[in-house]
C-alpha positions in Angstrom: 47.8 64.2 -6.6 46.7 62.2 -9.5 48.5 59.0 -8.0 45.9 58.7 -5.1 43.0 59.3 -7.4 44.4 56.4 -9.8 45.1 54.0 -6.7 41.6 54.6 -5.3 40.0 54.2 -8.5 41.6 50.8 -9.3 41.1 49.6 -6.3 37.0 50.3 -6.6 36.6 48.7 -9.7 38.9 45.2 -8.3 36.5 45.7 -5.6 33.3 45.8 -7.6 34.1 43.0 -9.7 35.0 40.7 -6.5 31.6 40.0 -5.4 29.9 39.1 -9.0 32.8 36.8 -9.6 31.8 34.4 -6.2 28.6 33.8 -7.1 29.2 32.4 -10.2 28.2 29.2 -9.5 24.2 30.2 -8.8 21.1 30.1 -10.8 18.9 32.6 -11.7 16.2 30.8 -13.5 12.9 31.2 -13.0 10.9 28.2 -11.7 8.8 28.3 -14.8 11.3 27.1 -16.6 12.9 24.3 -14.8 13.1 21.0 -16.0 11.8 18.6 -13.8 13.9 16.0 -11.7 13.1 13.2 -13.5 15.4 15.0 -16.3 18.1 15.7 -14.2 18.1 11.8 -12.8 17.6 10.8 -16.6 21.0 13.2 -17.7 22.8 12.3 -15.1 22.0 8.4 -15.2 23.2 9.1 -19.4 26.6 10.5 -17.8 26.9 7.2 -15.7 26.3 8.8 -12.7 24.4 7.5 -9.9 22.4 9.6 -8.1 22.0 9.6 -4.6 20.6 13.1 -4.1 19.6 15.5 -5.4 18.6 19.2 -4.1 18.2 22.8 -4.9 21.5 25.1 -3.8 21.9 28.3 -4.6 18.9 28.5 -7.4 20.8 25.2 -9.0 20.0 21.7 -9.0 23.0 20.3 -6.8 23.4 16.0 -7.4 25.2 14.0 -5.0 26.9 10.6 -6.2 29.6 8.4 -7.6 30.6 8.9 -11.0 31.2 5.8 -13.3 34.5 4.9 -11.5 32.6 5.2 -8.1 34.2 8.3 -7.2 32.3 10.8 -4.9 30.7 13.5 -6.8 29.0 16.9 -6.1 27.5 18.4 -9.2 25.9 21.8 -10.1 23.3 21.7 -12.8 21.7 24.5 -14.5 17.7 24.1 -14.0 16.5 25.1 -17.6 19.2 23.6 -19.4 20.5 21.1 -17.3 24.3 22.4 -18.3 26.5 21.7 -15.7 27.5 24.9 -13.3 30.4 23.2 -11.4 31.4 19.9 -10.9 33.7 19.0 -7.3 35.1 15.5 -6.6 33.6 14.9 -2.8 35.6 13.3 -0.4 
């Protein structure tokens, strides 16, 4: 009897924790403390990046551009500190 009541509690805490762990790559940050997109052209110019868009996805700033060896990039900034959330080679 106590082998069912260990398998169903396992498996409802690996299924609790499933859903927080796929959104990690969104931002929760409230508006009022974004920087502005000047900044985020401005950090990702410093990186050697350049921008060809950029757009808000999933509460992040999300640029889209060539690196400095002119490969494709997708990038996921943090608004407020402008830390980058996840960064994806584009094809």
């Amino acid at each position: 009897m106590k082998m069912p009541l260990i398998l169903l509690a396992a498996s409802l805490s690996l299924g609790a924790a499933g859903p927080a762990s796929a959104s990690d790559d969104d931002c929760t940050v409230p508006m009022a403390q974004w920087q502005p997109r000047k900044a985020v052209q401005t950090m990702a110019e410093t990186k050697g990046w350049t921008v060809r868009r950029i757009k808000i996805d999933d509460g992040c700033y999300e640029i889209k551009g060539r690196d400095a060896q002119g490969r494709a990039i997708e990038v996921k900034v943090d608004p407020a500190t402008l830390e980058i959330v996840e960064f994806e080679f584009d094809d």
